[in-house]
N, C-alpha and C positions, 0 to 999 in steps of 0.2 A: 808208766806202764802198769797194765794190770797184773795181782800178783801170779808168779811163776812158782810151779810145783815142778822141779827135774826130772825130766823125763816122761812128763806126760803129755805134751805135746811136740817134743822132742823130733821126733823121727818127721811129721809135717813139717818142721822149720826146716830141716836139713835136707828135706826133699824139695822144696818151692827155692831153699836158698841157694842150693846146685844148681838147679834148675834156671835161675835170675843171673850165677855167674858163668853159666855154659856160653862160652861166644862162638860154637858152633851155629849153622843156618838152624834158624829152630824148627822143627815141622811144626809146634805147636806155638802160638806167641800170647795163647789167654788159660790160666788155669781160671779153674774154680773149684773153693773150697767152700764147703757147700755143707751146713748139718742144722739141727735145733739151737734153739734157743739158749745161751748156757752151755752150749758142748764146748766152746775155746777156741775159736774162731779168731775172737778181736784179739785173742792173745797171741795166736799163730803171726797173726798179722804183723801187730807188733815189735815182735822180736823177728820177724822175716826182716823188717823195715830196721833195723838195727843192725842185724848182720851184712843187710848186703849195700851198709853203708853208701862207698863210693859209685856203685852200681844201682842207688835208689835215687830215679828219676822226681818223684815224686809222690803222695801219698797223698788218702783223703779217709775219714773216718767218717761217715755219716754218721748220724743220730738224730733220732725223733725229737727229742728235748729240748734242741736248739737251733741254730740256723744253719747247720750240719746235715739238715733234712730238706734242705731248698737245697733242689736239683740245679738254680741258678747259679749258686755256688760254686758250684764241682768242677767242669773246665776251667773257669774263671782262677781257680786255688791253684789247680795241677797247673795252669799256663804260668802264674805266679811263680811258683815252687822254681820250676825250669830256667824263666829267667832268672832266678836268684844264682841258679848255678852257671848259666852258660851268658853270658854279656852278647855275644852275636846273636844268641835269641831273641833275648830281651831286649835289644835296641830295634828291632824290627818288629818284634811287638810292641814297644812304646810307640814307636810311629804308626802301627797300625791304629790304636786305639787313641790315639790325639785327633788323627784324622778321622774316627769316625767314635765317640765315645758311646754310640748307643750299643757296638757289639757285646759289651759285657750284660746285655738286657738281653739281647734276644734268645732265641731257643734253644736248648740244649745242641741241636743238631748243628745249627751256626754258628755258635760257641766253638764246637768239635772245628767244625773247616774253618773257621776264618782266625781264632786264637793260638790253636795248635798246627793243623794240617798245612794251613796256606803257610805261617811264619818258615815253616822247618821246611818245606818246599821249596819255597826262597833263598833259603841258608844253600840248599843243595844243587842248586839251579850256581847258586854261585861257590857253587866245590868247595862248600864250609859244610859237610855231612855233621849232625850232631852225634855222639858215638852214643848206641844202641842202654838205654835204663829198661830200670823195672818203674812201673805204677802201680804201685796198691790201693785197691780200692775197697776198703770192711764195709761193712754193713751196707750193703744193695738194697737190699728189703727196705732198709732206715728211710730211704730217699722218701719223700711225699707223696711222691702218685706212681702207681704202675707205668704209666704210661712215661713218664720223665726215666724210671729206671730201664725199657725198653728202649728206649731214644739213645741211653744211654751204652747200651749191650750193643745197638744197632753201629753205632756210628761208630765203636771201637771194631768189632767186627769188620764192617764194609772197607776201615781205613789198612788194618789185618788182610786183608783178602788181595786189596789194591798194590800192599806193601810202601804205602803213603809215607810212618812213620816208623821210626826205629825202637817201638816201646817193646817191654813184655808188658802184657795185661795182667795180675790176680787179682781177682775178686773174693771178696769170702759174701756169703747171704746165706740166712735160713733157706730151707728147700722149700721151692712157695712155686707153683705147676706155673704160673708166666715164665718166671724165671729160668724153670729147670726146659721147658719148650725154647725159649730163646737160646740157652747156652746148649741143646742139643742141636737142633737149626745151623 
């Protein structure tokens, strides 16, 4: 983790981290935490994904520097991550992805339904619901192309609205006008 000064980011942690263990209906299921460059973002993030331990679904940090910033990545980790925790997930997505290995190539948006949406639809279709996580997702902006980070907003969103999946969404990203248009949208 990066380093931790007490108390200065304090109060974000403990508001996202209420907020990730609320198991009330949420009216809201995506924050976004949202500043410059260097305000503490990836550190919020961090120690969010710490606290709410058994309640973090899963996590993705982008970054420009490595292959952190290939948008192919990103559902393909978070579906990962999931299975590691839940085995009825993950056995339906083993079998998904034997039978068709080229899903983890295709586009972010098919990634979203066929890795995540369709597996946990299935789970629920057979009254195995998986019980409700958080996803944290830092660096937005990191991603490589606008257009994969929009894909990415979209398809969380549309699944949000549908009530497809049981995740909470936060995001953190620098404040960058696609961004701040999609997350008002």
């Amino acid at each position: 983790p990066p380093p931790y000064h007490p108390g200065a980011w304090q109060d974000y942690v403990d508001r996202l981290t209420r907020w990730g263990f609320n198991n009330d209906n949420h009216v809201d299921q995506i924050a976004w935490l949202k500043g410059p460059g260097g305000s503490g973002k990836s550190i919020v993030a961090q120690y969010c994904a710490e606290a709410l331990e058994e309640r973090l679904g899963a996590s993705f940090f982008f970054s420009r520097s490595d292959e952190r910033g290939n948008a192919h990545c990103f559902f393909t980790s978070i579906s990962y991550q999931l299975a590691m925790k839940d085995d009825r997930y993950g056995d339906l997505l083993d079998r998904r992805i034997r039978r068709d290995p080229t899903l983890v190539g295709k586009s972010v948006r098919h990634q979203f339904r066929d890795l995540l949406e369709a597996p946990i639809q299935e789970l629920n279709r057979k009254g195995t619901e998986l019980a409700e996580c958080v996803v944290i997702v830092d660096g937005l902006d990191e991603c490589a192309s606008q257009r994969a980070q929009l894909d990415i907003i979209k398809a969380v969103a549309e699944s949000v609205q549908r009530q497809s999946i049981p995740f909470l969404w936060i995001f953190s990203s620098r404040i960058e006008p696609h961004l701040s248009d999609a997350f008002d949208s």
